[in-house]
C-alpha positions as CSV (number, residue, x, y, z in Angstrom):
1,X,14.5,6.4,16.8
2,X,16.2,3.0,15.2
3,X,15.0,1.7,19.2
4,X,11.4,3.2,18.8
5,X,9.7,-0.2,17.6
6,X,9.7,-3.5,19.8
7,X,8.2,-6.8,19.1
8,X,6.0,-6.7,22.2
9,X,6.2,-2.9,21.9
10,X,3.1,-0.5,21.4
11,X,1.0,0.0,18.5
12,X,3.7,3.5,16.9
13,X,2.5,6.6,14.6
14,X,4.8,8.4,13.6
15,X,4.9,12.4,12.5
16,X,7.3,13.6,9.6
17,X,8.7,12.4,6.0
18,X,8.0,8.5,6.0
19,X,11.7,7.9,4.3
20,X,13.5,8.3,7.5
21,X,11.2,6.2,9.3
22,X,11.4,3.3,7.4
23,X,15.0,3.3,7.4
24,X,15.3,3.4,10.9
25,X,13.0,0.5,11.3
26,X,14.5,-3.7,11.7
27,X,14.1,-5.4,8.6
28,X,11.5,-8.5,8.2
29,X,9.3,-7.2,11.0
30,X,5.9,-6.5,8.8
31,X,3.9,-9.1,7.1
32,X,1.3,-6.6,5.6
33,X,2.1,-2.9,4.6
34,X,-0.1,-0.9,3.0
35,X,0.8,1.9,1.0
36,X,-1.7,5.0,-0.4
37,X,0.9,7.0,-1.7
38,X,-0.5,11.0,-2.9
39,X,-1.7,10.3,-6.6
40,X,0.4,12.5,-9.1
41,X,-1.7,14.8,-10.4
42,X,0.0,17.7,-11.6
43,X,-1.5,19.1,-15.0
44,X,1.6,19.4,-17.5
45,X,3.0,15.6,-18.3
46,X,6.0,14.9,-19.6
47,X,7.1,11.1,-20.5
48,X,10.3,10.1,-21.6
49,X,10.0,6.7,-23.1
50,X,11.6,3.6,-21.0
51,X,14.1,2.1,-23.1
52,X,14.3,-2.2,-22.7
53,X,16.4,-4.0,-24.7
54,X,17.5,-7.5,-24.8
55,X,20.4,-8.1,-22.8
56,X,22.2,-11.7,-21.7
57,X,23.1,-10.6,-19.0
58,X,19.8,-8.6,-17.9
59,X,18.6,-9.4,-14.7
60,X,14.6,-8.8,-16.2
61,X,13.5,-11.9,-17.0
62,X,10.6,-11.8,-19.9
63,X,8.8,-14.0,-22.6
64,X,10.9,-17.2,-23.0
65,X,13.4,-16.8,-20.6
66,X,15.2,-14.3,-22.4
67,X,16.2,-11.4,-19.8
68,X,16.3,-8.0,-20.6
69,X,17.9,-5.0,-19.1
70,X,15.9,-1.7,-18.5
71,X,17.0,1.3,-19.2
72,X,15.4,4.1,-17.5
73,X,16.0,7.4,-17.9
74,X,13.9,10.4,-16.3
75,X,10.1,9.1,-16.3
76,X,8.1,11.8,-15.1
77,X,8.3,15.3,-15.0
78,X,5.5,17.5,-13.2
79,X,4.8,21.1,-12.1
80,X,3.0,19.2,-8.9
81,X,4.1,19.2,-5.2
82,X,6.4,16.4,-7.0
83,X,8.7,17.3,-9.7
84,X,9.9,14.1,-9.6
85,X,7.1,11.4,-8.4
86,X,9.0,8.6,-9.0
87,X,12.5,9.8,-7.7
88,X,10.1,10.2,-4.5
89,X,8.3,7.1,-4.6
90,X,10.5,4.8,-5.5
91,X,13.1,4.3,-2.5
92,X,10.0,4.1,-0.3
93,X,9.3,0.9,-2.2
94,X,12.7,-0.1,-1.9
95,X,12.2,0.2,1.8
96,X,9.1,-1.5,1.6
97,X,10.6,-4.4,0.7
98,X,13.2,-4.8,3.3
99,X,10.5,-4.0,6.0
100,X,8.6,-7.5,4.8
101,X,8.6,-10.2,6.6
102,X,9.8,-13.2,4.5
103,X,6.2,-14.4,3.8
104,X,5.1,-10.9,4.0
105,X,3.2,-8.7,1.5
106,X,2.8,-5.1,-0.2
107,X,-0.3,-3.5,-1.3
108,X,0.4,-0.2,-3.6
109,X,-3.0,2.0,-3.8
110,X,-2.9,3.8,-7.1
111,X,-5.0,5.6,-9.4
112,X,-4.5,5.2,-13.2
113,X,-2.7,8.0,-13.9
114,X,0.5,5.9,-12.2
115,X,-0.6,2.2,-12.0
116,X,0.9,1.4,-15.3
117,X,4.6,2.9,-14.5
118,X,4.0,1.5,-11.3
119,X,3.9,-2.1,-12.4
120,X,7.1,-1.9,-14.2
121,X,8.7,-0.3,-11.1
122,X,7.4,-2.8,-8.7
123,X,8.7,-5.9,-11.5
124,X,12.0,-4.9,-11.5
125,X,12.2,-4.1,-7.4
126,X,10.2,-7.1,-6.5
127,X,10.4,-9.3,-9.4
128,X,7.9,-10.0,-12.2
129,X,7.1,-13.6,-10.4
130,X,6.6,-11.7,-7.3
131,X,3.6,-10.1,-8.9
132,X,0.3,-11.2,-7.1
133,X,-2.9,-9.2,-8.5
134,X,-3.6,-6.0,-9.5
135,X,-6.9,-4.9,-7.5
136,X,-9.7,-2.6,-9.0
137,X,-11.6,-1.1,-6.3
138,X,-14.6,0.2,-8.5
139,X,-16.7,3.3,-7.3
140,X,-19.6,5.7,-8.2
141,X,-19.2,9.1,-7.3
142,X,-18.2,12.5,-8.6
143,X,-18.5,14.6,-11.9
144,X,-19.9,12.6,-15.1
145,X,-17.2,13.0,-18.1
146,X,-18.9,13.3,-21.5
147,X,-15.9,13.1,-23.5
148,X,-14.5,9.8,-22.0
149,X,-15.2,7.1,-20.2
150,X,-16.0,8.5,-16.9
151,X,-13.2,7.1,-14.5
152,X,-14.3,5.4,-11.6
153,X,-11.7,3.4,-9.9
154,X,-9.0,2.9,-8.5
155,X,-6.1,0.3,-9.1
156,X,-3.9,-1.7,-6.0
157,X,-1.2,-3.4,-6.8
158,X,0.2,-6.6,-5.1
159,X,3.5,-8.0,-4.5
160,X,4.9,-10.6,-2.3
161,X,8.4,-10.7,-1.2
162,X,8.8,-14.3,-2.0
163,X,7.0,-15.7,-5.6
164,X,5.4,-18.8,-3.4
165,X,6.1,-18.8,0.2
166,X,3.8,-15.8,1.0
167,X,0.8,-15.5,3.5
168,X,-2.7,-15.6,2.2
169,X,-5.9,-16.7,4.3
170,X,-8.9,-16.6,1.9
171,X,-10.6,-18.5,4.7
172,X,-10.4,-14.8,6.9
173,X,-11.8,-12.8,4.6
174,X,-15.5,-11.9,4.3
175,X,-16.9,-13.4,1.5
176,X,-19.7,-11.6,-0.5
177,X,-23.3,-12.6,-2.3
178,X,-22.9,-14.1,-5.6
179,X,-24.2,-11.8,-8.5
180,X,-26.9,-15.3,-9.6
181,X,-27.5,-16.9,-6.3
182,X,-29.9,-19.1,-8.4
183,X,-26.9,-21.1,-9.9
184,X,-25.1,-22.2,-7.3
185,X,-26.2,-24.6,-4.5
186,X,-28.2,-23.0,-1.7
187,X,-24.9,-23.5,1.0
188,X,-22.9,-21.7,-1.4
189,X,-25.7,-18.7,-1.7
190,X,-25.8,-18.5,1.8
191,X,-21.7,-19.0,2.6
192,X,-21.6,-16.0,-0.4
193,X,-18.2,-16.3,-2.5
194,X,-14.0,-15.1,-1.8
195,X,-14.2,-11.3,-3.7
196,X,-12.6,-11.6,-6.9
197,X,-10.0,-8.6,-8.2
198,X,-12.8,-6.5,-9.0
199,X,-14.2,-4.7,-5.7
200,X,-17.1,-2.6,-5.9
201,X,-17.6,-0.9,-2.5
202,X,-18.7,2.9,-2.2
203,X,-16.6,5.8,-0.9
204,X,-16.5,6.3,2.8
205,X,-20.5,8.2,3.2
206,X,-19.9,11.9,3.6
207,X,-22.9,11.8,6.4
208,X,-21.8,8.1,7.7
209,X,-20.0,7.4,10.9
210,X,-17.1,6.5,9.6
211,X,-16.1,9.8,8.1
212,X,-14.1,11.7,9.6
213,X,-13.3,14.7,7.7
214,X,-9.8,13.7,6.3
215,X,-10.3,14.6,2.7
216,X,-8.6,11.4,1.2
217,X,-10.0,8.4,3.8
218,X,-10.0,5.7,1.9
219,X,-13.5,2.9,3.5
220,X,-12.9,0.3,5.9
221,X,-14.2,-2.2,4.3
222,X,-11.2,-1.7,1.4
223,X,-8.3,-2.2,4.1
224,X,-10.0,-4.8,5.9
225,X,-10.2,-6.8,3.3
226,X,-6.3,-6.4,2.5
227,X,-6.0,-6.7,6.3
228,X,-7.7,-10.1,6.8
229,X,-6.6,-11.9,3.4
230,X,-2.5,-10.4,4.2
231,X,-1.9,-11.1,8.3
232,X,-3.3,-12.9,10.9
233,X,-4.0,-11.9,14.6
234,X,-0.8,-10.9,16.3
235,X,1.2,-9.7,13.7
236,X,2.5,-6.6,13.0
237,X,1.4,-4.4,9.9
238,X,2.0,-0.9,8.4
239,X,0.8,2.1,6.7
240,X,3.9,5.2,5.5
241,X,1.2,7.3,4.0
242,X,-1.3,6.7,6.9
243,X,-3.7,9.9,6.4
244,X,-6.9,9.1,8.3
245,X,-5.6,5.6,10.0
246,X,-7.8,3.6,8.1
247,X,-5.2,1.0,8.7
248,X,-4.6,1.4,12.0
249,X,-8.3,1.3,13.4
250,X,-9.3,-1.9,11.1
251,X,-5.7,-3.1,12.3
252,X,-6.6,-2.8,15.8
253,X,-10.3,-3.8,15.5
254,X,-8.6,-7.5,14.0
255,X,-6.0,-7.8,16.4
256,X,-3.2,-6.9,14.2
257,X,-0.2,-4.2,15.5
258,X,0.4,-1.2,13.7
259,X,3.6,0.9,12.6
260,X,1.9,4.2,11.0
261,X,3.8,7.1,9.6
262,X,2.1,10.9,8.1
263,X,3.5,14.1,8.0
264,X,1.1,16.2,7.8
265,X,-0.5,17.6,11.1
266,X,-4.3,17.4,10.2
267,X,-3.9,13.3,9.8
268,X,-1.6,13.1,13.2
269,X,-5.0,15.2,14.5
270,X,-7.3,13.0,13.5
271,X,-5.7,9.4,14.1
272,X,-4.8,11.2,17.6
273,X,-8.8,10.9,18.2
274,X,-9.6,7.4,15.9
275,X,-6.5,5.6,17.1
276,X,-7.3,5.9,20.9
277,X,-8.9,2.7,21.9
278,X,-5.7,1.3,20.2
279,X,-3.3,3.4,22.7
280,X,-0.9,4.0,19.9
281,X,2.8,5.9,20.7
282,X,2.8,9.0,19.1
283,X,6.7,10.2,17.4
284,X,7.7,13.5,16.3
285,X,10.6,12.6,13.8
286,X,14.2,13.7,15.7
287,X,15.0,17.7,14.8
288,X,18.7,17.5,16.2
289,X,21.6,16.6,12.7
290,X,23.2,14.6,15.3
291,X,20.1,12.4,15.8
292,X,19.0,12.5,11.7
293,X,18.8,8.4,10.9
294,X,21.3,7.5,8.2
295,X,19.1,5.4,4.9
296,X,19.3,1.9,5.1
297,X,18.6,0.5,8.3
298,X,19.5,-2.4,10.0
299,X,19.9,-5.5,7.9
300,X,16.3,-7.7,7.7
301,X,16.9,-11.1,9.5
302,X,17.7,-14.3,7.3
């Protein structure tokens, strides 16, 4: 399977546990991957606090330049599909990281339940100054709380692999109408303005065209927006937690090559039928011990 991907090789989705297929991949080969990871949402939580203290020879840097070393012991505990989210999560994002390009960029879809432990997972993989936004993509749908806030969004998370050298073309992206067109010149109004970190854009239509039936789609207009702002025409992007192919069809509708990855068999289904103008390669992962793909992968160019 290490052989599977090519650089003038077909678009690739993939069928089984996501862990395996990264590892077998080349490092450096994405410059965008996208990752929509199940939310945790078992009902009994348990958090053990995350001890940091002050170390000199920490390798977290904080306030001052005075590192710190983190201490972490078990996180999360939860009677969920995972007992342990993070010990599932978190060499993904290790993965991740090796599977960027050196300019390249990671987008972590989260709901609020995880963003915050995210964050201090993603600083000490990636590196606090690697830290590019954190996204709110704000919605209206669903039951009204009337004990709480109702919550109505949900948080992405961006990290580059490199603090300054990374790939970003606000020029791509499609701009939207300014909330007071009446104070800004009439070019402006009409050019509209680069999104800012808050993103209000409804759910994908339950009677719309774009649906199609895979219960956690996430809308088009979300990923193309990561798409355009995080690649350019030509290069090569990815989705481990692909579900519907959102990724894939805007991918192949900008130009972009896709890597995708799901285990589950209804999403194979469906990106079997959304995916096909794209002729994407469809993988079952390798059944045979012998042919089992050892963690690590080959080492990313330098």
């Amino acid at each position: 399977m290490s052989s599977a991907w090519r650089p003038d090789g077909p678009n690739l989705v993939f069928q089984g546990d996501n862990l395996p297929v990264m590892a077998a991949l080349p490092g450096g080969i994405f410059r965008l991957i996208y990752l929509d990871p199940p939310f945790n949402t078992g009902r009994r939580q348990q958090r053990e606090p995350m001890v940091v203290k002050r170390d000199e020879q920490g390798s977290r840097t904080g306030f001052h330049g005075q590192t710190y070393s983190c201490i972490r012991q078990q996180a999360l505990a939860y009677d969920d599909a995972f007992a342990d989210y993070w010990g599932f999560l978190e060499p993904r994002l290790q993965q991740a990281r090796r599977l960027l390009t050196a300019d390249g960029t990671l987008y972590l879809h989260l709901d609020y339940r995880e963003a915050h432990y995210a964050k201090v997972v993603l600083d000490g993989l990636y590196g606090r100054d690697c830290f590019l936004n954190e996204i709110i993509w704000a919605y209206d749908y669903g039951a009204r709380a009337t004990k709480r806030w109702p919550a109505k969004h949900d948080t992405i998370l961006v990290y580059t692999k490199h603090p300054k050298n990374y790939f970003f073309d606000a020029a791509a992206v499609d701009r939207e109408p300014y909330m007071a067109p009446g104070l800004v010149t009439p070019e402006k109004a009409a050019r509209g303005k680069l999104p800012t970190d808050v993103w209000w854009h409804t759910i994908v239509s339950p009677t719309g065209n774009e649906k199609t039936g895979y219960p956690t789609q996430k809308p088009s207009g979300i990923v193309r927006r990561i798409v355009q702002a995080s690649s350019a025409p030509g290069d090569w992007v990815a989705d481990f937690f692909a579900g519907s192919g959102t990724l894939g069809a805007v991918a192949g509708q900008l130009g972009r090559r896709f890597v995708l990855a799901d285990a589950h068999p209804d999403a194979i289904g469906v990106m079997q039928t959304r995916l096909a103008p794209y002729e994407p390669s469809f993988r079952a992962l390798p059944e045979s011990p012998a042919e089992a793909v050892e963690p690590g992968g080959p080492e990313e160019p330098r």
